[in-house]
Each structure stands twice: as structure tokens, then as C-alpha cells.
DRENDO-1510 file (C-alpha; in Angstrom, 1 decimal, always signed):
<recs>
REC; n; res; u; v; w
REC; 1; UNK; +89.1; +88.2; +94.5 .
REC; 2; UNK; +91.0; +84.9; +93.7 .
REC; 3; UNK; +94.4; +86.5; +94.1 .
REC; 4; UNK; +93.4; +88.7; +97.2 .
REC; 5; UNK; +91.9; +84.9; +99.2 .
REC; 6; UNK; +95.3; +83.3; +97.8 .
REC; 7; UNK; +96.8; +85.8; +99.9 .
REC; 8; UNK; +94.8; +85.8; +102.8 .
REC; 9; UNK; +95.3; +83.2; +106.1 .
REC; 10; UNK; +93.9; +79.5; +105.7 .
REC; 11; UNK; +92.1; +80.6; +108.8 .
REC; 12; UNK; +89.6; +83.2; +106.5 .
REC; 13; UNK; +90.7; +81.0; +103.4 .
REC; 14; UNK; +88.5; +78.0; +105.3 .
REC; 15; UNK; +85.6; +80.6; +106.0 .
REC; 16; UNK; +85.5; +82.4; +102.8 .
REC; 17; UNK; +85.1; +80.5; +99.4 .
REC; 18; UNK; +85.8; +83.4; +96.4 .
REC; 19; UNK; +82.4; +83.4; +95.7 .
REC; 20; UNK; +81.4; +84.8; +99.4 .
REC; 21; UNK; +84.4; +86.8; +99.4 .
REC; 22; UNK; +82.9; +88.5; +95.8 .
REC; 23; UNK; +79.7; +89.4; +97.8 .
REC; 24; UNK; +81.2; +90.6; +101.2 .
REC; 25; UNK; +83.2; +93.4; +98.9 .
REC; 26; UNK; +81.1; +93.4; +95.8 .
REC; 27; UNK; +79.8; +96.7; +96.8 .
REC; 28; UNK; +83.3; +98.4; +96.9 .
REC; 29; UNK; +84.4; +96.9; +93.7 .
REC; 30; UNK; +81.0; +97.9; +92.1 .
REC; 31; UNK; +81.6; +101.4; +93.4 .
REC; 32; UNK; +84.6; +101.7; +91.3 .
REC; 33; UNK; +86.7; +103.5; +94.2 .
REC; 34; UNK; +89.8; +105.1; +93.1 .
REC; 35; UNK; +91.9; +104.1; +96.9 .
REC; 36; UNK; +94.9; +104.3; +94.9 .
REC; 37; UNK; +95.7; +107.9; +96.3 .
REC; 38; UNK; +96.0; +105.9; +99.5 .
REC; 39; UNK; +99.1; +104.5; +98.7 .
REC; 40; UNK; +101.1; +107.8; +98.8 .
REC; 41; UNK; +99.9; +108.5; +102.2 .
REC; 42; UNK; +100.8; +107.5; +105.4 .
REC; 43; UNK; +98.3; +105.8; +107.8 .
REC; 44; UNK; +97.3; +107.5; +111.2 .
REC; 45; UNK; +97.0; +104.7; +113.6 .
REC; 46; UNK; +94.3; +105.4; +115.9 .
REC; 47; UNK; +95.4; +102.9; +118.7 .
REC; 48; UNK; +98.8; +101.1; +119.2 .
REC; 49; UNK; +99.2; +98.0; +117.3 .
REC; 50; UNK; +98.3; +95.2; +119.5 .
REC; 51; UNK; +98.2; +91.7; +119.9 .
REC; 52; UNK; +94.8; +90.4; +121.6 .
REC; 53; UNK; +94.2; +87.3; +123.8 .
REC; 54; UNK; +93.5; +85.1; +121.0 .
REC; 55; UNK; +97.4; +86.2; +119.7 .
REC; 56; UNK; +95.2; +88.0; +116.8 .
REC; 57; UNK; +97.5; +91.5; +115.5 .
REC; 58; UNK; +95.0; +94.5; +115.8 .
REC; 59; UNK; +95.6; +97.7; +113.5 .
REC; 60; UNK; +92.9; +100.5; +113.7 .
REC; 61; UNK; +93.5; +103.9; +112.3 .
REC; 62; UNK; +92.2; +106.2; +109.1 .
REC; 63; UNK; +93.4; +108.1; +106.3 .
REC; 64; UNK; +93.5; +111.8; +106.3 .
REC; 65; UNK; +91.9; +112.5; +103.1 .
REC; 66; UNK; +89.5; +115.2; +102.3 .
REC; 67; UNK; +86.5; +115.8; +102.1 .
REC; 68; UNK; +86.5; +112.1; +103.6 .
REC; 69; UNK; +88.6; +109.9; +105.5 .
REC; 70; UNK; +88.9; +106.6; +105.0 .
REC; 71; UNK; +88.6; +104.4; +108.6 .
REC; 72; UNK; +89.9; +101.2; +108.9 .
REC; 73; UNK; +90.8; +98.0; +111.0 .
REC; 74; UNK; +93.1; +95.3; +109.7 .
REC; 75; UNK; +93.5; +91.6; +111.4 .
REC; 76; UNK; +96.2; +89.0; +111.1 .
REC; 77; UNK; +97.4; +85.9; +112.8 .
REC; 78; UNK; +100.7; +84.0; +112.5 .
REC; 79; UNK; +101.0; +81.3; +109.9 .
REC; 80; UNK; +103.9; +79.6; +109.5 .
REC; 81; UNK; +106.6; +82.2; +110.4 .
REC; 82; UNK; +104.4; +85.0; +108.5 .
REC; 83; UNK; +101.3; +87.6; +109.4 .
REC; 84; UNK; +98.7; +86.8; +107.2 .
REC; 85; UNK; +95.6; +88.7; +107.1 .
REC; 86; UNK; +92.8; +87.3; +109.1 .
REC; 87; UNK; +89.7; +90.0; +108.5 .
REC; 88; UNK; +90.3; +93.5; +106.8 .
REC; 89; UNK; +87.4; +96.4; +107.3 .
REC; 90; UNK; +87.2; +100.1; +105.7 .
REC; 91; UNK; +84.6; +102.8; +105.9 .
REC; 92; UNK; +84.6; +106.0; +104.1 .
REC; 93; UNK; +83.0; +108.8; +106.6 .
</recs>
């Protein structure tokens, strides 16, 4: 989780030390997921992309896999001339 709160925005960098971040996911990463078939597919947005009052990018949508789908909503803010991700949730259903 080091590398992935390197990446993320100093705004959830500030809120997040590694340690929290390791027990926020440590469920997915102790589930040993396999999401790499994700990368081969395209996303289905369920909503335009927008940007919301507090000039925070929204993306909603899910994955059409079988038997599951994989749901998701991504945040980001702008940080010097960049998106950087702001808050990043997934659900299998």
C-alpha cells in the first residue's frame, strides 16, 4: 500500500497513513482477488463523468463480468496541473 498512497492526492495522503490504508483494503488483499481480467475490459460508466461543487471528478460505473460484476466509484481532485485520486470504492455483486 506504500506505492498505491505515493500515488494517491496529498489530500487522502494527509488522511490516510499506510497503516490505515492497510486496514481500509486489507480485506480485498486478504481475499486474494484475481481483478487482473479487468484490465482487458472496458468500463461501463453508469453516469457521465462529472465534476461536483467541490471541483471533485466523479466516475461511477461497473464491469460486465460474469457471474459477478464488479461496481465502482472513483474520486479525484486537481493537484498541481494533474488528477490524482481522491477516494476509490469497488463492490463485487
Amino acid at each position: 500500500m506504500e506505492h498505491f498512497r505515493n500515488n494517491i492526492s496529498s489530500v487522502w495522503q494527509r488522511q490516510y497513513t499506510t497503516q490505515k490504508l492497510n486496514d481500509s483494503y486489507g480485506q480485498i488483499i486478504e481475499a486474494n482477488l484475481d481483478l487482473s481480467v479487468l484490465n482487458t475490459l472496458e468500463p461501463v460508466m453508469d453516469q457521465e463523468a462529472q465534476i461536483n461543487q467541490e471541483g471533485v471528478l466523479v466516475l461511477k460505473g461497473h464491469y460486465a463480468t460474469q457471474p459477478s460484476q464488479v461496481y465502482f466509484q472513483q474520486k479525484f481532485i486537481r493537484e498541481k496541473g494533474a488528477w490524482k485520486l481522491l477516494g476509490f470504492y469497488f463492490n463485487l455483486e
